[in-house]
C-alpha positions in Angstrom: 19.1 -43.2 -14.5 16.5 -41.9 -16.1 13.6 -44.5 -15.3 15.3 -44.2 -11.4 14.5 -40.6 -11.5 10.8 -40.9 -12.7 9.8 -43.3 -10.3 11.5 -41.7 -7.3 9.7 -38.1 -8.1 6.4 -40.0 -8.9 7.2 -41.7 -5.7 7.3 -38.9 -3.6 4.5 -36.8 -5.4 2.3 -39.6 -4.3 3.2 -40.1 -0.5 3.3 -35.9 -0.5 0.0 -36.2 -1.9 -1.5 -39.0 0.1 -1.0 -37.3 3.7 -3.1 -33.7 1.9 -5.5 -36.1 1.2 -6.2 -38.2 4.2 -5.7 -34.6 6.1 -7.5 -32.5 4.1 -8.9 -34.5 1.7 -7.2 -32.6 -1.3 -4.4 -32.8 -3.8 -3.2 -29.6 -3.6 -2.9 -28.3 -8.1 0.5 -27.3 -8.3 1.8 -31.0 -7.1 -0.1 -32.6 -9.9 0.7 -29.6 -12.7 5.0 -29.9 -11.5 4.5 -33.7 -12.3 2.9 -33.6 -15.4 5.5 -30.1 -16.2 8.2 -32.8 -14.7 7.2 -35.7 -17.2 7.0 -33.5 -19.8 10.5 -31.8 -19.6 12.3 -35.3 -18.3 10.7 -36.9 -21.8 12.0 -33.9 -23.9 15.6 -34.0 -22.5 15.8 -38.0 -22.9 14.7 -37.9 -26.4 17.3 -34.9 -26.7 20.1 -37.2 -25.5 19.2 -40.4 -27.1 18.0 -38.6 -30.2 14.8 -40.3 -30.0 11.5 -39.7 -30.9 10.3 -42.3 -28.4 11.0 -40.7 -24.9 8.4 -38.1 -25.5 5.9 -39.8 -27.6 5.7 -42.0 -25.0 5.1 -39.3 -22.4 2.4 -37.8 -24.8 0.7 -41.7 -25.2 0.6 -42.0 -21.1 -0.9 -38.0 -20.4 -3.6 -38.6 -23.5 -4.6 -42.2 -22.3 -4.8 -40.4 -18.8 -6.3 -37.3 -19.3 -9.0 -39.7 -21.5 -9.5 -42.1 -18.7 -9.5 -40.0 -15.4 -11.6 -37.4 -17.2 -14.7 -40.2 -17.7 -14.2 -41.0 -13.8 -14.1 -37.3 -13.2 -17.2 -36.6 -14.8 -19.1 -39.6 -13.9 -18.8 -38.6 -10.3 -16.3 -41.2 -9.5 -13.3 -38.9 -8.4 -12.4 -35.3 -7.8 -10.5 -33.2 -9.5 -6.9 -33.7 -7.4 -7.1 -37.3 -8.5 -7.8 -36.7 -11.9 -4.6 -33.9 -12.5 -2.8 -36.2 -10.5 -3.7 -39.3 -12.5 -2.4 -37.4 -15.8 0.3 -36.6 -13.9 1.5 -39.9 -13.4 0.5 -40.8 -17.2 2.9 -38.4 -18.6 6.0 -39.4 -15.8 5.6 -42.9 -16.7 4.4 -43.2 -20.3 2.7 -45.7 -22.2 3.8 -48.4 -24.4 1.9 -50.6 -26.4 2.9 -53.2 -24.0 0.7 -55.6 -21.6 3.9 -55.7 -19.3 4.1 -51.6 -20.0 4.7 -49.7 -16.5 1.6 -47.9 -17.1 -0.8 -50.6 -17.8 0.5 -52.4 -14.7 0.3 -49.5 -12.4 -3.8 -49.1 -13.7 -4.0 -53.2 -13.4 -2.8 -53.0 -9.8 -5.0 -49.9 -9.1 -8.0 -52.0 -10.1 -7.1 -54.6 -7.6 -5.6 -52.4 -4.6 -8.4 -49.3 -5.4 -11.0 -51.8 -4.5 -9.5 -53.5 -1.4 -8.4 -50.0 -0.2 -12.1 -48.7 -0.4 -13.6 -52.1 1.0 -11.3 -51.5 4.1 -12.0 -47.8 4.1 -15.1 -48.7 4.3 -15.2 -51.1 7.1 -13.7 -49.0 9.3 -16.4 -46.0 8.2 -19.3 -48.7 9.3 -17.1 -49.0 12.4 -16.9 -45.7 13.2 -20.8 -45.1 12.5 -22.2 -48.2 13.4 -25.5 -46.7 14.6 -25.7 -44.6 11.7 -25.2 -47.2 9.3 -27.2 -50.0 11.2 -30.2 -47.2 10.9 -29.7 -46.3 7.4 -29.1 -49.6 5.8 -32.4 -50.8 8.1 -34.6 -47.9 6.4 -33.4 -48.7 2.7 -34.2 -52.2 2.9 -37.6 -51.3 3.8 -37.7 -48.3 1.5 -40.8 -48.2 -1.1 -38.8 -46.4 -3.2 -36.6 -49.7 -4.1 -39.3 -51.8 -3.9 -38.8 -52.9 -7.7 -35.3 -53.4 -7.8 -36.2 -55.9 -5.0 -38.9 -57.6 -7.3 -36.9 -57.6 -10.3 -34.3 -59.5 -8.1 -36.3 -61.7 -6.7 -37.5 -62.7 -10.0 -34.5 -63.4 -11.4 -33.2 -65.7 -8.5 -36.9 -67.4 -9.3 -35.7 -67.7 -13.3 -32.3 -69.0 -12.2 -33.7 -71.5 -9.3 -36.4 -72.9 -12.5 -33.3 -73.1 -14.5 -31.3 -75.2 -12.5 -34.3 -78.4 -12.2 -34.1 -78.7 -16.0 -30.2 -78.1 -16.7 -28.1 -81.7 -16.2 -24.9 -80.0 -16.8 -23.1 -80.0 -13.5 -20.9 -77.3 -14.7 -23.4 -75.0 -16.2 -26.1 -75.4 -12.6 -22.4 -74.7 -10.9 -22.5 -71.0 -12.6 -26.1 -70.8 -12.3 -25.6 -71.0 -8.5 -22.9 -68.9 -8.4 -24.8 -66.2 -10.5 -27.8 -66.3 -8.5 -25.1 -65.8 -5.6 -23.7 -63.0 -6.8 -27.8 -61.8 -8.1 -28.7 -62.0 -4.0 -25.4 -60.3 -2.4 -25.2 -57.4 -5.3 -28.8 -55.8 -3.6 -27.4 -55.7 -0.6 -23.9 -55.0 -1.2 -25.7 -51.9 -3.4 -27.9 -51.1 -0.2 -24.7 -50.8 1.9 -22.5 -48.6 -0.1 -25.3 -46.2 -0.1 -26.2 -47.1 3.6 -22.3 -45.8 4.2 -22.9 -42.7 2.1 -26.0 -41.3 3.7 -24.2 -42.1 7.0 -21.0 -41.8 7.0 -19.9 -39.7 4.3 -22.5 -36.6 4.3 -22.0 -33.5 6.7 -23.2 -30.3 7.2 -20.5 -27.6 6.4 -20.2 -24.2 7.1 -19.6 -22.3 3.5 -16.3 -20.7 5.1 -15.0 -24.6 4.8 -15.9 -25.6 2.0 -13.0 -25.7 -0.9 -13.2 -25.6 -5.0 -14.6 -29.1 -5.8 -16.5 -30.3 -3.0 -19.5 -32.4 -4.0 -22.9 -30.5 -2.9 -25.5 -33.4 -1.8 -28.6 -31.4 -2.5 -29.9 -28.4 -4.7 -28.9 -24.9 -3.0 -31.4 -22.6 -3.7 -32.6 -19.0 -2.0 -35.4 -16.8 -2.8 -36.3 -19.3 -6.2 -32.4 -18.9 -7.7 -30.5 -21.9 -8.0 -27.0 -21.6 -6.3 -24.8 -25.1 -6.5 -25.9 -28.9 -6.3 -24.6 -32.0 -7.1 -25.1 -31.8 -10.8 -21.9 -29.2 -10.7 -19.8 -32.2 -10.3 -18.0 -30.2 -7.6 -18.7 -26.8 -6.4 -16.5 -23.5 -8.0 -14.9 -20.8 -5.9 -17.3 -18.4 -7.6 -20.6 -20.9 -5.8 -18.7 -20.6 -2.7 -18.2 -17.0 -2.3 -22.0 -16.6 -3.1 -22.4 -18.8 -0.2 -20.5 -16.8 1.8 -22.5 -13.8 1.3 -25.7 -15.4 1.6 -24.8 -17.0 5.2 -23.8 -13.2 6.1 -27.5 -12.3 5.4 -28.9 -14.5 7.1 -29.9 -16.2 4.3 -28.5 -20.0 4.6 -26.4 -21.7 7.5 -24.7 -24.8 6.6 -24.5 -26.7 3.2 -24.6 -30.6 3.0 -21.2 -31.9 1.9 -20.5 -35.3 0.8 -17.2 -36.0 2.1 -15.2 -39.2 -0.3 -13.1 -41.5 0.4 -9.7 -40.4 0.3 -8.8 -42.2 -2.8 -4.6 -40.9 -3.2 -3.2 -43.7 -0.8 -4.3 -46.5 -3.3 -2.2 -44.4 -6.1 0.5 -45.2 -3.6 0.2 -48.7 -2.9 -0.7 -49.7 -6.4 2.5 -47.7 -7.8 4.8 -49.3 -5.1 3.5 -53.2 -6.2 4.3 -51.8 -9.6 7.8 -51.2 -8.7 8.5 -54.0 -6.4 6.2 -56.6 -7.8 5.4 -55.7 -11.2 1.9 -56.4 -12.4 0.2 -58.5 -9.9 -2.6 -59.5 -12.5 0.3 -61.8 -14.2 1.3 -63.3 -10.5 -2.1 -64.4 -9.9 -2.4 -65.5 -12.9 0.5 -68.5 -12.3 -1.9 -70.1 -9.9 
């Protein structure tokens, strides 16, 4: 009963969750702290009743390994801050065990595979949306001198790899080689296109009234010489905003340049229902 109960309030948190971020594009704080209080107190009463340590170390294990692992991503720019209390707020509901078939470890293995295919279809439909856009942006950084030597140092290593290949006999081995110069060729442009999307379809200008406690700032705010926010804040605090505020009043600024993510909760929810239903899809691919 108790397992039931988890995964049908984790459940829930994360379909809650998932329409405030494709709406608003936030995770509103007191969801993800009332799931982590939740996994907390559910872990403490089972090891009450069983009279088992293991319950709540458990609980401990999954919000450690998740505060550890969503706080990297956090700080590395990868995600905001909703998905990183509500990532430690599905760590402590579930738990961790030592355990390649553990819940936890599955849900992460499946959000690896679904994360990706959600933000590849995202994506697509962005570049659809902004065609124009995109078609001019991705055009301009392809011709961009800025890049110019991550295009020669790519085009030399598809000329070390093609050299390669003429004096390797192993059919295997020039098999990899081509498959690595492959992957060498497509990664520059694949790179050119997730920023193409960015500069198109992901960056608008906002009034300051808008904007909420962790947006990500594109460029360096600054008036009469004082810096005010940018995108080394990882996220801009209420305190930044309220300057803003007072600065448009004056006259001083108009609109700030937002970058606007990919709403990244829905994945949570997809990768935790294959959890549920499926288990961990790595070990189903794996049989074939």
């Amino acid at each position: 009963m108790v397992v039931e109960l988890i995964y049908a309030l984790v459940f829930l948190a994360l379909a809650a969750a998932s329409v405030t971020d494709m709406r608003t594009r936030e995770v509103p704080d007191w969801l993800s702290y009332a799931l982590i209080a939740a996994g907390i107190g559910i872990r403490c009463i089972d090891s009450l009743i069983t009279l088992s340590w293991q319950p709540i170390i458990e609980g401990l294990f999954g919000f450690g390994a998740m505060l550890a692992l969503s706080m990297g991503m956090f700080y590395s720019g990868q995600w905001g801050g909703g998905d990183t209390k509500l990532l430690i707020g599905i760590g402590a509901m579930l738990g961790l065990k030592l355990d390649f078939s553990s819940t936890l470890v599955s849900f992460l293995i499946n959000l690896v595979i679904f994360g990706a295919l959600y933000s590849m279809a995202f994506s697509t439909i962005l570049v659809a949306r902004h065609w124009k856009k995109f078609r001019m942006e991705f055009s301009k950084l392809l011709h961009n001198h800025s890049y110019a030597l991550i295009r020669k140092m790519t085009t030399i290593l598809l000329a070390v790899l093609l050299v390669a290949i003429i004096f390797i006999n192993d059919s295997l081995f020039r098999l990899l080689i081509l498959l690595l110069m492959t992957l060498t060729f497509a990664s520059y442009y694949i790179w050119v296109g997730v920023k193409s999307i960015e500069l198109s379809c992901m960056h608008k200008l906002v009034d300051p009234e808008k904007l909420t406690e962790g947006d990500w700032i594109v460029n360096d705010v600054k008036v009469d010489g004082k810096y005010i926010c940018g995108p080394k804040d990882l996220g801009i605090e209420m305190q930044q905003i309220k300057k803003l505020i007072a600065l448009k009043k004056r006259g001083k600024i108009r609109k700030v340049l937002m970058k606007e993510g990919i709403p990244f909760v829905p994945s949570f929810l997809l990768a935790f229902a294959v959890t549920i239903f499926l288990g961990n899809i790595f070990i189903w691919l794996s049989l074939f």
